[in-house]
C-alpha positions in Angstrom: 94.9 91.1 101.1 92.4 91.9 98.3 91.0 89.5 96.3 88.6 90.2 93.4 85.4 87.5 93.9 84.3 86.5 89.9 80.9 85.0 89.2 80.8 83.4 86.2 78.2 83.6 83.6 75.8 81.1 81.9 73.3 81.1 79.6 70.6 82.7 81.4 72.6 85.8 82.8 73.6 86.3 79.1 69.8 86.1 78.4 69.4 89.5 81.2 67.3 87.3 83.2 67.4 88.9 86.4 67.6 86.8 89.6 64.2 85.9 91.1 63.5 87.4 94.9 64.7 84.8 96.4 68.4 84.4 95.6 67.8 88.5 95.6 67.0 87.9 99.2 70.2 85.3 100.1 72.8 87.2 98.1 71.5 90.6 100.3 71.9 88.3 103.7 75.1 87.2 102.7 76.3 90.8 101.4 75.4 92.1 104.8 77.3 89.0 106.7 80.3 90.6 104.6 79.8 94.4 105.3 79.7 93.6 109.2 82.5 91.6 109.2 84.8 94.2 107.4 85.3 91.9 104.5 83.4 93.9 101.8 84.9 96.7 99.9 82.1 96.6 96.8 80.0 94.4 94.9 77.8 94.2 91.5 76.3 92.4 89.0 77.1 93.1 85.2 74.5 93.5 82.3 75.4 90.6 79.6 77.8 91.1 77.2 75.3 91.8 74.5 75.6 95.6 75.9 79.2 95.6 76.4 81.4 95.6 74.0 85.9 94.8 73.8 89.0 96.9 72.4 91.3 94.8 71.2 95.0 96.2 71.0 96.9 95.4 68.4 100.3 97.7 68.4 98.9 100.9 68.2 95.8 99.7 66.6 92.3 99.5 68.5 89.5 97.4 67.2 86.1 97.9 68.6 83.8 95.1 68.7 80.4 95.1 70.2 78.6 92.6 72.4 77.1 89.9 72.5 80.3 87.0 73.0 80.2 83.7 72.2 82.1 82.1 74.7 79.5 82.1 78.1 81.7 80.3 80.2 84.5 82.7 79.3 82.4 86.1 81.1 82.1 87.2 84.1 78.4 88.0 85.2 79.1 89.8 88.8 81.8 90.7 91.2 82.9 91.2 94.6 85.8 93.1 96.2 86.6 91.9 99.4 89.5 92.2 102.0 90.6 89.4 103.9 93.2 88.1 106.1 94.7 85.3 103.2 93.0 83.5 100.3 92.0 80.4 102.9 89.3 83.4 104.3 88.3 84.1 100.8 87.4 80.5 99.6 86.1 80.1 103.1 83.5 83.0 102.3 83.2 81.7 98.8 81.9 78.8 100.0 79.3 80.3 101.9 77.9 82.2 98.8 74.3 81.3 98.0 74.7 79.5 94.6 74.6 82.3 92.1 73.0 80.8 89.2 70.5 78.4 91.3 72.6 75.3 89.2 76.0 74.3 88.6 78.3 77.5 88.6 81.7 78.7 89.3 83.0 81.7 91.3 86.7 82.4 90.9 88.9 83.8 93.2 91.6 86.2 92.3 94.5 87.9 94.5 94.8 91.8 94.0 98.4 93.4 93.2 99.5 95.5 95.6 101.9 98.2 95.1 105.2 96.2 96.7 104.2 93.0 94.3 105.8 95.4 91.4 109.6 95.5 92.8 111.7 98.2 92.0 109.5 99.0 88.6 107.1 101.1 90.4 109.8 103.9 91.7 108.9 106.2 94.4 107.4 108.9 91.3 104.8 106.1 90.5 104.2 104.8 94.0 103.5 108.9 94.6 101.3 109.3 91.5 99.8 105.6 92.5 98.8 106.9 95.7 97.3 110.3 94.5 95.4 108.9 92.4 93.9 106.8 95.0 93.7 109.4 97.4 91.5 111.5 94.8 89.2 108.4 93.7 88.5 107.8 97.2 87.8 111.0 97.7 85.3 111.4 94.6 84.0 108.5 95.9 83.4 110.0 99.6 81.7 112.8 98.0 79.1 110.9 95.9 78.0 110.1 99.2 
């Protein structure tokens, strides 16, 4: 199963402060804990939202708005990918995550689709295409390497 790891935002991550050598050093322990145990499939940390920017959809309408956002506790300010056994191993490792923000903070845990959660709407055409096109990203990906 693959679960998407969120680490919320707060002020300071919003503010681009970058973390200080310590947690620098705990989150690179606990990233290598995950590599060696197979559970890792990527990782990052995202600028703030003052260099991102949203599209809202409306009907064939797209809005652009630019960065910053208001809402802090609404934005995501890193991720994991990881692949586990069932979401009891992913809050398990969650727990074991060096606090991210040094204070009170939340990680969420979410549950990845797979292509047999979608049921007969992904017919055998886009389960083909599906897995083409992840055949060819993994490959680009290989590549880079």
């Amino acid at each position: 199963m693959k679960f998407m790891i969120l680490i919320k935002a707060d002020k300071n991550s919003e503010a681009g402060v970058i973390p200080d050598e310590r947690l620098l050093t705990e989150m690179g322990k606990f990233n290598e804990e995950l590599v060696k145990a197979g559970v890792m499939l990527a990782g990052e940390g995202l600028h703030p939202s003052s260099k991102g920017a949203r599209v809202r959809f409306s009907g064939s309408k797209r809005t652009v708005m630019d960065g910053p956002f208001t809402e802090v506790k609404e934005l995501i300010a890193g991720f994991w990918m990881w692949e586990v056994k069932s979401r009891e191993e992913a809050i398990e490792w969650v727990k074991r995550i060096p606090n991210p923000m040094g204070m009170e903070s939340e990680v969420e845990i979410r549950q990845v689709f797979t292509a047999d959660d979608f049921g007969p709407a992904l017919t055998p055409e886009l389960r083909a295409q599906e897995d083409r096109l992840r055949a060819e990203t993994t490959q680009r990906l290989n590549n880079r390497s």
